[in-house]
N, C-alpha and C positions, 0 to 999 in steps of 0.2 A: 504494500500500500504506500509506504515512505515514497517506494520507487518510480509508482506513479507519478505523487504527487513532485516528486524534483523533474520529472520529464514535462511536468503540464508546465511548471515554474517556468523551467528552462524554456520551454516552447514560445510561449506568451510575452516572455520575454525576445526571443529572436525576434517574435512577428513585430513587436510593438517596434523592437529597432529599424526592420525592414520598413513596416509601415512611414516610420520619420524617414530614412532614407529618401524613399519615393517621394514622398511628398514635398523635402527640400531639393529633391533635383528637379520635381515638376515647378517645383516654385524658380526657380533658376534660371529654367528652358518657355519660361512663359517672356511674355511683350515685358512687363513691368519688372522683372530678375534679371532678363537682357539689357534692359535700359540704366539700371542700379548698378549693372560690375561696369557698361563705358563708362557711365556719369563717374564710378570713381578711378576709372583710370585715369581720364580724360582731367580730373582734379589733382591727381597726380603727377602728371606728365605737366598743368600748368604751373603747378607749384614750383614743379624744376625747371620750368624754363622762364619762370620770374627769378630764383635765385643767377641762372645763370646770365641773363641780362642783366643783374644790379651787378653780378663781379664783371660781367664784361663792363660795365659804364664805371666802375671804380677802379677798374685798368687803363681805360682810355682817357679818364680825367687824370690821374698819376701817370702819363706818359704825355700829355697836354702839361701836366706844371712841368716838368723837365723838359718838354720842349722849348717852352715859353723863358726857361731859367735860363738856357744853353741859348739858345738863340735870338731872343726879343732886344732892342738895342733899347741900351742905356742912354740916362739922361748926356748929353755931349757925348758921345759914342754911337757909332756905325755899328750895324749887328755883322758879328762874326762867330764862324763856330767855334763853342768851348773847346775843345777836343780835336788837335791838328791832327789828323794821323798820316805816317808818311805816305801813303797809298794816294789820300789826298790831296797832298802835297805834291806827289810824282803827275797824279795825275794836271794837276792847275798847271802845272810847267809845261807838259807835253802840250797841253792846248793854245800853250804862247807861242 
């Protein structure tokens, strides 16, 4: 009799799993479960591509002050580049 009863247990319990199962992949595979995993992909994907725009425009203003640092001409001062390199150099001559 025990042994019944742990087999109905058992059982009743597999179904009731199965039964959630089903029901959450029906719920998944419906319009409004399709709609819910893009809507959070789609929240995801904007969320990283708002971080990655604010570091790209915090790269590109941090490469604007050192441009502006290196090259903007000073008061009584003609703009020239900080930074001769002889590459530069070789080359400003060849083109004389």
């Amino acid at each position: 009799m025990t042994g019944r009863l742990l087999y109905l247990a058992a059982g009743a319990a597999l179904g009731g799993y199965a039964v959630h199962r089903f029901n959450r992949a029906r719920r998944a595979m419906s319009p409004g479960g399709l709609a819910d995993r893009v809507e959070g992909q789609v929240s995801e994907y904007r969320g990283a591509l708002r971080e990655l725009n604010e570091d790209l425009a915090d790269a590109v203003r941090d490469q604007e002050a050192e441009l502006l640092r290196r090259y903007a001409p000073r008061k009584g001062r003609r703009a020239l580049p900080a930074e001769d390199t002889a590459r530069d150099r070789a080359r400003l001559s060849a083109e004389r």
